[in-house]
C-alpha positions in Angstrom: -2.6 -54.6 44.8 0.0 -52.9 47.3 2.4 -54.6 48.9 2.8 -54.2 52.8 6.2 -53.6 53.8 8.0 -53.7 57.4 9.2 -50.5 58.2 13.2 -51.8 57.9 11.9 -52.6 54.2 10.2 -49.4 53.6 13.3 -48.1 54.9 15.5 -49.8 52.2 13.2 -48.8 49.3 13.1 -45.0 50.0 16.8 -45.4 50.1 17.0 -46.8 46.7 14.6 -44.3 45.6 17.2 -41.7 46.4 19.9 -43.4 45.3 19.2 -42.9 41.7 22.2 -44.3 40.1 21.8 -47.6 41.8 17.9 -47.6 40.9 19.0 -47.2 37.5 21.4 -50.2 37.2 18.9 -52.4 38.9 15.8 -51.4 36.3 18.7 -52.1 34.0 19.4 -55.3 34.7 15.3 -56.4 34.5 14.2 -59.0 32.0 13.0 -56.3 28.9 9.3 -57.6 28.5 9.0 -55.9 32.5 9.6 -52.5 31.0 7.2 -52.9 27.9 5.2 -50.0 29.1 8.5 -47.8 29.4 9.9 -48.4 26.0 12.1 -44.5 26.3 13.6 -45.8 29.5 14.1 -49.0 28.5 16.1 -48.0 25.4 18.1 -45.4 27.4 18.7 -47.7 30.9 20.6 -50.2 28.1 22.0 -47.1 25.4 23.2 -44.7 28.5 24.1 -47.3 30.4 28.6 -47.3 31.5 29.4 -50.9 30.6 27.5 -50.3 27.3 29.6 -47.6 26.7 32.6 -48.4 27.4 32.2 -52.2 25.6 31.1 -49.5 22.4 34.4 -47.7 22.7 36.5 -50.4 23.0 35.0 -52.1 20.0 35.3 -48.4 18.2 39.3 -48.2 19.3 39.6 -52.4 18.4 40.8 -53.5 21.9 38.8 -56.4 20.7 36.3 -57.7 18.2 32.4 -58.4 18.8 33.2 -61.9 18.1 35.8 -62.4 20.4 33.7 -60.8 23.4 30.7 -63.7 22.2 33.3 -66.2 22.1 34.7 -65.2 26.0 31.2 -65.6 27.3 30.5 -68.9 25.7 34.2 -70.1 26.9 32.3 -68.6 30.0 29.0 -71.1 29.6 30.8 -73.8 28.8 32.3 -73.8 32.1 28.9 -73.1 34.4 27.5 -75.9 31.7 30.1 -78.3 32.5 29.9 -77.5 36.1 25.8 -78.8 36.3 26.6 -81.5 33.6 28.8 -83.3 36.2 26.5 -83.1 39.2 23.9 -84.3 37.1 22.9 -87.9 36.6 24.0 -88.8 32.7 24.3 -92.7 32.7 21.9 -92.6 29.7 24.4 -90.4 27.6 27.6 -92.5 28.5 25.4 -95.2 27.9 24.8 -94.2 23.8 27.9 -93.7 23.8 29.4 -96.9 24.8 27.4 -98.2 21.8 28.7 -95.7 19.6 32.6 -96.4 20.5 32.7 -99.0 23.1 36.3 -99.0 25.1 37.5 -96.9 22.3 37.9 -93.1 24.0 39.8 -91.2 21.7 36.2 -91.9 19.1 34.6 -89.6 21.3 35.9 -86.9 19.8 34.9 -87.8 16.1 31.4 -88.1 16.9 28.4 -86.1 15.3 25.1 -84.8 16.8 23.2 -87.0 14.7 25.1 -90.1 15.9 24.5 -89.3 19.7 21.0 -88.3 19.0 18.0 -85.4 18.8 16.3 -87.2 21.6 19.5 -87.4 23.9 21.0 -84.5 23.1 17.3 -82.7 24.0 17.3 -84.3 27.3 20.3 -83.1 28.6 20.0 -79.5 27.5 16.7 -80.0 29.1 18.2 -81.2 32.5 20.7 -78.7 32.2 17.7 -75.8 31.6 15.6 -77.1 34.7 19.1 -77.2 36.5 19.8 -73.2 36.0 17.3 -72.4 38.4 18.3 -74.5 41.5 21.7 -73.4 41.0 21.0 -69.6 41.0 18.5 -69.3 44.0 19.6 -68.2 47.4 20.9 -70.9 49.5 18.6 -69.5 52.1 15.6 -71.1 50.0 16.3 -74.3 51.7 15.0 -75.1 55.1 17.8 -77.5 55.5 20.2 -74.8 55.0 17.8 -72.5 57.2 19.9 -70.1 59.9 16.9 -69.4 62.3 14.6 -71.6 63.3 14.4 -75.4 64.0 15.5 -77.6 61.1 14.2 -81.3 61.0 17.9 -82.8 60.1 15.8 -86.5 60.6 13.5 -85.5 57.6 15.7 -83.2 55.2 18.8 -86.0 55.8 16.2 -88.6 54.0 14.2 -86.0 52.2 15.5 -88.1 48.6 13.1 -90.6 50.1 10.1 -88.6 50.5 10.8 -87.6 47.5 10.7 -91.1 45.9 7.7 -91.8 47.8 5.8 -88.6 46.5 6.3 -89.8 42.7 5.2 -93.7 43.7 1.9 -92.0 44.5 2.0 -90.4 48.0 1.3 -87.0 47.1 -1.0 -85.5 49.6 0.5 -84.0 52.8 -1.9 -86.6 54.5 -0.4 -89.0 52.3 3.1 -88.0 52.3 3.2 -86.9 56.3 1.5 -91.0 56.9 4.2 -92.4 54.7 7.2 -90.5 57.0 6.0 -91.7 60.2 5.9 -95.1 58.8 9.3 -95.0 57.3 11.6 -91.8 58.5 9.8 -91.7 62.0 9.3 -88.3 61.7 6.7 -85.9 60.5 7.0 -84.3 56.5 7.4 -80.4 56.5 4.0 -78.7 55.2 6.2 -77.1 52.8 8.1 -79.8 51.2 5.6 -80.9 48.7 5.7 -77.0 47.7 9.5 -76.8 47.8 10.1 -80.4 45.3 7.6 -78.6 42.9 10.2 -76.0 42.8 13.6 -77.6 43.2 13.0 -81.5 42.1 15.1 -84.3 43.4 16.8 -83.2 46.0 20.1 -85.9 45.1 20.3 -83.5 41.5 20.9 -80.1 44.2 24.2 -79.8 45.2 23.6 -78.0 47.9 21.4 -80.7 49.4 24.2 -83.5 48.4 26.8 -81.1 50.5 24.6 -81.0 53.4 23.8 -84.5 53.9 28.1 -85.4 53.7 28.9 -82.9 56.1 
């Protein structure tokens, strides 16, 4: 299937045609399994590619070690890991671990995995996967965030509530857009029910916690 473009689109993709360099670090940067049927290019967009060569060099002339470049970037993901942990909601992990060490704080730190727990431990790498996602996309992907158009502050303000309602068994549009009039007096968006399929709970997006204190 082609795709229809608008001519300012069209426009766009014959200039990254041209612009070969820029083409090149963009096919670079695609997940590898896209390029399966390219296997050449995809060994040469990675081989030939600058960065690649200069982080070969500099591992050739010992400006640093392999396995101080892994450590930075996992000094790197701790951070970004830390950052979703604490927007997230983990009373059931403070929870264990009151009955792990009670009052006493400085325990913490002499805990094992297998005292906190496979199952915990799962869950919250879990949240923390499904959490990726709604942190990368564009903030744009949000009609409450929307810069054209009319935004329904009365429903996206209480949207945590629709999306309560959705999981206690309202979840048709009829459903849902009956249960709003009753209770937000306003009408539910056609696309929300689309839109908490793809982002969740709206309380667990910061953006959306942001926009309803401002």
């Amino acid at each position: 299937m082609t795709a229809k473009l608008s001519p300012k689109a069209k426009a766009e993709l014959g200039s990254l045609m041209v612009n070969t360099s820029e083409l090149v670090n963009l096919l670079s940067l695609l997940p590898k399994e896209q390029l399966s049927d390219y296997p050449l290019l995809q060994k040469e967009l990675v081989s030939k590619h600058p960065g690649v060569r200069d982080y070969n060099k500099a591992i050739k002339d010992k400006q640093f070690s392999k396995e101080e470049y892994r450590d930075r970037i996992f000094a790197k993901l701790d951070l970004f890991a830390y950052e979703m942990a604490v927007a997230l909601n983990t009373d059931y992990l403070i929870e264990r671990v009151n009955l792990l060490v009670g009052a006493d704080i400085d325990k913490i730190d002499e805990l094992e995995m297998s005292e906190i727990g496979a199952d915990v431990l799962q869950r919250i790498l879990n949240d923390l996967s499904n959490h990726v996602r709604k942190q990368v996309q564009p903030k744009g992907d949000h009609p409450f965030l929307a810069e054209r158009g009319r935004i329904d502050h009365k429903f996206w303000r209480h949207s945590d509530k629709a999306f309560d309602a959705y999981y206690e068994g309202y979840n048709t549009q009829a459903a849902l857009d009956a249960w709003c009039q009753l209770n937000l007096n306003t009408r539910c968006p056609q696309s929300f029910i689309r839109w908490l399929k793809a982002y969740g709970d709206p309380r667990e997006l910061s953006e959306w916690c942001n926009y309803v204190a401002s």
